[in-house]
C-alpha positions in Angstrom: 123.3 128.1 -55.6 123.3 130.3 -58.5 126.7 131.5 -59.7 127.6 134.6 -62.4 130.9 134.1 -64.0 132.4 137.1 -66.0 134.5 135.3 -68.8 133.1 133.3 -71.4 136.2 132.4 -73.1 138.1 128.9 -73.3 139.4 129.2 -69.5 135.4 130.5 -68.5 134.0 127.7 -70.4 136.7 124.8 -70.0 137.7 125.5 -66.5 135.9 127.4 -63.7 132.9 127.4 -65.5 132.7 123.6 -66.3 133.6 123.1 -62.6 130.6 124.9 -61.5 128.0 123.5 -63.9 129.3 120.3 -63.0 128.3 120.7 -59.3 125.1 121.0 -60.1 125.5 125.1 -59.7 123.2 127.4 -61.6 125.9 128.9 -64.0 125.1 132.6 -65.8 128.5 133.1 -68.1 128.8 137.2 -68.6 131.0 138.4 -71.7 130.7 140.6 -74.4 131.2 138.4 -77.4 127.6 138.1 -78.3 127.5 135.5 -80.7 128.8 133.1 -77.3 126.3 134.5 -75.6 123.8 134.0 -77.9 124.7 130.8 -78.7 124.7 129.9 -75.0 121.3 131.0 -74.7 120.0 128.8 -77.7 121.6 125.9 -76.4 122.1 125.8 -72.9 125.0 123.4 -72.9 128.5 123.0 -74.9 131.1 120.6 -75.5 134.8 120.5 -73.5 137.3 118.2 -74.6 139.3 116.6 -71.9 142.7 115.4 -73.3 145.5 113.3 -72.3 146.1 110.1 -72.1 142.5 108.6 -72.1 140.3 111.6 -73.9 137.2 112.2 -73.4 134.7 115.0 -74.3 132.3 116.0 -71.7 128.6 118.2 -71.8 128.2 121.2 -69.8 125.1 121.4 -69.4 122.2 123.9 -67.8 124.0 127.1 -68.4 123.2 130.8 -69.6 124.5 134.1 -70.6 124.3 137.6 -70.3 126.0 140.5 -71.9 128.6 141.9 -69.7 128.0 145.7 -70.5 124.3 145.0 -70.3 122.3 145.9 -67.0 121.1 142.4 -66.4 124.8 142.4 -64.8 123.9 144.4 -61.9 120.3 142.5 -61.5 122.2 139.7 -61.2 124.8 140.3 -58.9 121.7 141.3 -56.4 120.4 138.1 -56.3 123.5 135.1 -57.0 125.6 133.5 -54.2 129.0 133.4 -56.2 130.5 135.9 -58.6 133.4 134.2 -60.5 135.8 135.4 -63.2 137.9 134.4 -65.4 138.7 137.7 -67.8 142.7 137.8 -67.7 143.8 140.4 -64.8 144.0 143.4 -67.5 139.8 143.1 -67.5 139.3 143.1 -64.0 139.5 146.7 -63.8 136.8 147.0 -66.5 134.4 145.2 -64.8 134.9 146.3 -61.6 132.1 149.9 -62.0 129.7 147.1 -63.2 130.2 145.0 -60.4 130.4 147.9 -57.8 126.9 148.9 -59.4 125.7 145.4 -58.5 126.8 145.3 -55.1 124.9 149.0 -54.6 121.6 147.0 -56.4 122.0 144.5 -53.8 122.3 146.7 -50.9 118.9 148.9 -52.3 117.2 145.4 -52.7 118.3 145.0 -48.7 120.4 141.3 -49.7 122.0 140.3 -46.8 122.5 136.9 -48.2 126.4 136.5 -48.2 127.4 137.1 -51.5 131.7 135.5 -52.1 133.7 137.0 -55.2 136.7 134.9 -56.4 138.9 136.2 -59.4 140.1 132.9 -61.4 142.8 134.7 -62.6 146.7 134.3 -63.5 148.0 136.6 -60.8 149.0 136.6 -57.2 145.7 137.9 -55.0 143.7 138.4 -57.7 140.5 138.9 -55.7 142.1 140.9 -53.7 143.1 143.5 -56.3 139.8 143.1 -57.9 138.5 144.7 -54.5 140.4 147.3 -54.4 138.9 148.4 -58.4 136.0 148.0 -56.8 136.2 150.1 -53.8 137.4 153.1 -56.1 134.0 153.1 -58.3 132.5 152.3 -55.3 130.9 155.3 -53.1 132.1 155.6 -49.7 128.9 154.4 -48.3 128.9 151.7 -49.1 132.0 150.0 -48.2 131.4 149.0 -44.3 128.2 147.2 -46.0 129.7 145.4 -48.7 132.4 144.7 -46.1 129.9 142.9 -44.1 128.2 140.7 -45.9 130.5 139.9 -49.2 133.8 137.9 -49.5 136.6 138.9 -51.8 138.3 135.4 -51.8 141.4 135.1 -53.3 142.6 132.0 -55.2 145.4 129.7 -57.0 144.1 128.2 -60.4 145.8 126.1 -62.1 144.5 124.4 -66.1 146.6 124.6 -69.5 143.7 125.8 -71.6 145.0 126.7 -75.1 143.4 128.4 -77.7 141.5 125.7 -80.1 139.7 126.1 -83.0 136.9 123.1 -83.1 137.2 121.3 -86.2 133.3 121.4 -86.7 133.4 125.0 -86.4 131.5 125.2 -83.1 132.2 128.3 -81.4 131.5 126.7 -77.8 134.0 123.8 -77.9 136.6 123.8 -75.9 139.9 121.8 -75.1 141.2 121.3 -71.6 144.3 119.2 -70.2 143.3 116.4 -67.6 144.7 118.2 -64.8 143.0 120.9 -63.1 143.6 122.7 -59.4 141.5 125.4 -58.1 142.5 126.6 -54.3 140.7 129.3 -52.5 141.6 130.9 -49.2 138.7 129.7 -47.1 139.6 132.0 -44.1 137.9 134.9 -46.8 134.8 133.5 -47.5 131.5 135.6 -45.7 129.2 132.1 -44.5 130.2 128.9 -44.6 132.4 127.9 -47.3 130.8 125.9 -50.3 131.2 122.5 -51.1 131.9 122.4 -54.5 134.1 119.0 -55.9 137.4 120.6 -57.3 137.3 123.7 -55.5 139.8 123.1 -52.7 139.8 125.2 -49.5 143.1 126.1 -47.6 144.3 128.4 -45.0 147.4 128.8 -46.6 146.6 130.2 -49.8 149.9 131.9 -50.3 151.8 128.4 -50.3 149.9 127.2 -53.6 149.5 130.5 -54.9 153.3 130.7 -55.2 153.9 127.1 -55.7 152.0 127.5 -58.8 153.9 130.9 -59.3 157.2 129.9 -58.9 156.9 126.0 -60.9 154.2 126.2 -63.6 154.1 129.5 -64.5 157.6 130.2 -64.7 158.6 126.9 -66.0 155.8 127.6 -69.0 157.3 131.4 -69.7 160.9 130.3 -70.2 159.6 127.4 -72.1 157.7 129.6 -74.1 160.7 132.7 -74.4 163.1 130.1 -75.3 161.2 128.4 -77.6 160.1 131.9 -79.2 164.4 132.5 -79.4 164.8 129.1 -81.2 162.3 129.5 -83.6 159.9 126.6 -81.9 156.2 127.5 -82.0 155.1 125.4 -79.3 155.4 125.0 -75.9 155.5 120.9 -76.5 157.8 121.2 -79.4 159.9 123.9 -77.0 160.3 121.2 -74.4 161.4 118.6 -76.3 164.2 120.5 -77.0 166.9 119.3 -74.8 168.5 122.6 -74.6 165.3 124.4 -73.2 164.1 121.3 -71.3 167.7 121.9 -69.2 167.1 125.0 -68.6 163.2 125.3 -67.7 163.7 122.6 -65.1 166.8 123.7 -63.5 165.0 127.4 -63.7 161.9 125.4 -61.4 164.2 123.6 -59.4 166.3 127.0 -58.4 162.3 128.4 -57.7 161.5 125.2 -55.9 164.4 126.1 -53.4 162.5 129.2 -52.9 159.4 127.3 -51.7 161.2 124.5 -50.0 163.0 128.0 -47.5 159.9 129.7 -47.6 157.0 127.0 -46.7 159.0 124.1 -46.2 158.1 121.8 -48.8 159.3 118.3 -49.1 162.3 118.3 -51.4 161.1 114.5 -53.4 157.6 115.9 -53.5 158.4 118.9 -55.3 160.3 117.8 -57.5 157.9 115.0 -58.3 155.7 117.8 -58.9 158.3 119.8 -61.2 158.3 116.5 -63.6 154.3 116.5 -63.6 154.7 119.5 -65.1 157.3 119.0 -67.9 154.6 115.8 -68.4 151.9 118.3 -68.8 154.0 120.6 -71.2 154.4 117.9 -73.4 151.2 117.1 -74.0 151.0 116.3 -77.6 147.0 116.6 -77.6 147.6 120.5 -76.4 148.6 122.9 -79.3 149.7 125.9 -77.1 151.7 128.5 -79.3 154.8 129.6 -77.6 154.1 133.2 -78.6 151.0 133.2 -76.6 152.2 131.7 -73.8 155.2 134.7 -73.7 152.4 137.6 -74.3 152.8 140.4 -71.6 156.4 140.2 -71.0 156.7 143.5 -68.9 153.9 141.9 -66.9 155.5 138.5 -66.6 158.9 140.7 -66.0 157.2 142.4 -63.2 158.4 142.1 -59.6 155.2 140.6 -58.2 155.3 137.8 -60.8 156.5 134.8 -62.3 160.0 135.4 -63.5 161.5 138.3 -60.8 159.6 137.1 -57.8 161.5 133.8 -57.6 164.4 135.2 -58.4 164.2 138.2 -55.8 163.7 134.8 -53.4 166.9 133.3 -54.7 168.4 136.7 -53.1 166.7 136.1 -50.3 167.9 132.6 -49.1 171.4 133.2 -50.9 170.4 130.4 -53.8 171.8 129.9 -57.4 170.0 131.4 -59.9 171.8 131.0 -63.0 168.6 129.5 -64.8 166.3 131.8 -64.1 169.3 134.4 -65.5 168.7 132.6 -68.8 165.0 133.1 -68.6 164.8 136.5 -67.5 167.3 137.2 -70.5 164.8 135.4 -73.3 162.1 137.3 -72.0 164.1 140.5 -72.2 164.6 139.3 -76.0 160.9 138.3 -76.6 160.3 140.3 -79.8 156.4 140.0 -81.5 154.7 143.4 -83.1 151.4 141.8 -82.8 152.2 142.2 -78.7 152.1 145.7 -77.3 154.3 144.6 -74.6 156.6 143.2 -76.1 156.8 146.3 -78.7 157.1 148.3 -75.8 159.9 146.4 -73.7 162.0 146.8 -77.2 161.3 150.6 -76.9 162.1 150.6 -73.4 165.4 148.7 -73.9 166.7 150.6 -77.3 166.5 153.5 -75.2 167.7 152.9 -72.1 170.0 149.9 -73.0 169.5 146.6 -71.0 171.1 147.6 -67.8 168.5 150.3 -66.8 165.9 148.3 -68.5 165.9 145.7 -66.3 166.7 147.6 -63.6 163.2 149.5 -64.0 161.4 146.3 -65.0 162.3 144.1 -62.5 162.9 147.3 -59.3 166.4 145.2 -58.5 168.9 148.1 -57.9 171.4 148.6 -60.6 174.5 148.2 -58.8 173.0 144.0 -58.1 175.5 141.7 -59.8 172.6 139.7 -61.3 171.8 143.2 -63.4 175.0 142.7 -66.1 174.9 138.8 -65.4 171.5 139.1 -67.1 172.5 141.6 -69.4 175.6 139.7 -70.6 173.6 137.0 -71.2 170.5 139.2 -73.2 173.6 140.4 -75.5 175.0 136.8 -76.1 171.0 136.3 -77.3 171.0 139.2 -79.3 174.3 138.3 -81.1 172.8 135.0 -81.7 175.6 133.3 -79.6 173.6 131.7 -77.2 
């Protein structure tokens, strides 16, 4: 099997990508740093460090590189069984006229191979948005083909990979926690589904997708917004913080009641799994800075995502919420000129004032008590009462 990944970055290189090489799959990583592609290309293989509790650092080996804006892209997504990514869901749309001009080579070339596409990424049906970039670069003509013989296949991934500079000054190292998760929707996939160790097929996708949603990512933004509030820079240091610690678990325990409605999770089990992830948070082998964990916030205040969704669920099953109140509210207060998200919220708020803000942000309707609960609370923050 021979696999193109778009994303050489720490999560292409530590995550999906190490995955892949690992089953024995021809990896070809596509980015446009070309000093890692380069340096791929030299060497073939790279180092990932594997911390935790017994650390270990493992060698990817038999891998290459490309250059993403190059046209050895669209050669190559003729020919390869699997195109991955792992490029942060602002990039997909980028890449999509490249990949669309890929699936037309591969059409002209007569390919009727099945050819799957799964976005690694941090959102809910990524792949499935990725298509639809796709489809609009993509002439008309081509769609009932491409509909026939390739997969868009979404996924839930789940690996704290922060940024890491490697004290040799190798630009390929990488650091990884222990735990990984990777979950595709196998109902998705065009012929049969790969084997591959770590990749775990469901017909449920949406459970993990917002299990992972609703506990990890939303336990790691409040985390992250409240430690940015108290002046903590990481997420580890944020947790161990016994005001923040309160707060991000009740804020996954509200969430959990969410999932527990919604799927029917069992109760002990997910909250077994909400202290696996305070474990992981604390990782002192993982230097994750809490202001890039809280980068985005207008996307991470967004109605599809990590802090709103569950929240909109609390309204749903008439659950507390007060927790994810206080989160909502730090992320409201995030404040970092070197984010243009966070630059803009602030703009979006000084003119509008909280109330509408939110309102705007998050879609809920104005007149919803939770609107001045959360604003109440966003004022108390900005007073420095909290």
């Amino acid at each position: 099997m021979q696999v193109l990944h778009f994303g050489a970055g720490n999560i292409g290189r530590g995550f999906i990508g190490k995955l892949l090489a690992d089953a024995g799959i021809k990896v070809t990583f596509a980015d446009v740093n070309q000093a890692i592609v380069d340096e791929l290309n030299a060497r073939h293989q790279y180092p990932v460090n594997v911390v935790g509790e017994c650390a270990t650092t493992e060698v990817v080996i038999g891998v290459d590189a490309i250059n993403s804006q190059s046209d050895d892209v669209i050669d190559k997504i003729a020919k390869v069984d699997l195109v991955t990514t792992a490029v942060g869901p602002q990039i997909l749309p980028r890449i999509a006229s490249a990949v669309a001009k890929g699936l037309i080579a591969r059409f002209e070339s007569n390919n009727t191979l099945p050819l799957n596409i799964i976005a690694c990424e941090n959102m809910v049906r990524g792949t499935s948005q990725f298509k639809e970039h796709i489809f609009a670069v993509l002439p008309a003509q081509y769609h009932d083909w491409v509909n026939q013989y390739v997969g868009f296949v979404d996924s839930a991934v789940d690996r704290i990979v922060p940024p890491a500079t490697s004290k040799t000054g190798d630009i390929l190292e990488v650091t990884v926690e222990t735990f990984s998760e990777w979950i595709v929707d196998e109902t998705q996939f065009k012929g049969s589904v790969p084997i591959i160790s770590g990749m775990e097929p469901t017909d449920n996708l949406m459970a993990f997708v917002e299990r992972k949603l609703f506990t990890l990512n939303t336990g790691h933004a409040i985390t992250a917004y409240l430690g940015h509030y108290y002046g903590l820079t990481t997420i580890r240091d944020a947790i161990l913080d016994e005001r923040i610690r309160l707060i991000a678990r009740g804020a996954m325990e509200e969430s959990g009641q969410v999932l527990i409605n919604r799927y029917n999770f069992d109760e002990v089990k997910h909250i077994a799994y909400i202290e696996k992830i305070l474990t992981r948070f604390e990782n002192p082998y993982l230097h994750d800075d809490t202001a890039r964990v809280g980068r985005q916030p207008l996307r991470k205040l967004s109605p599809s995502d990590r802090l709103v969704k569950p929240l909109l669920g609390t309204f749903e099953y008439q659950l507390c919420s007060n927790n994810l109140q206080i989160g909502i509210a730090a992320a409201l207060n995030y404040r970092n000129h070197d984010d243009e998200q966070a630059i803009e919220l602030a703009d979006i708020i000084a003119k509008q004032g909280i109330d509408k803000a939110f309102s705007q942000i998050s879609t809920i309707e104005i007149n919803n008590p939770v609107i001045a609960k959360v604003a109440k609370i966003y004022d108390l923050m900005q007073k420095k009462d909290f």
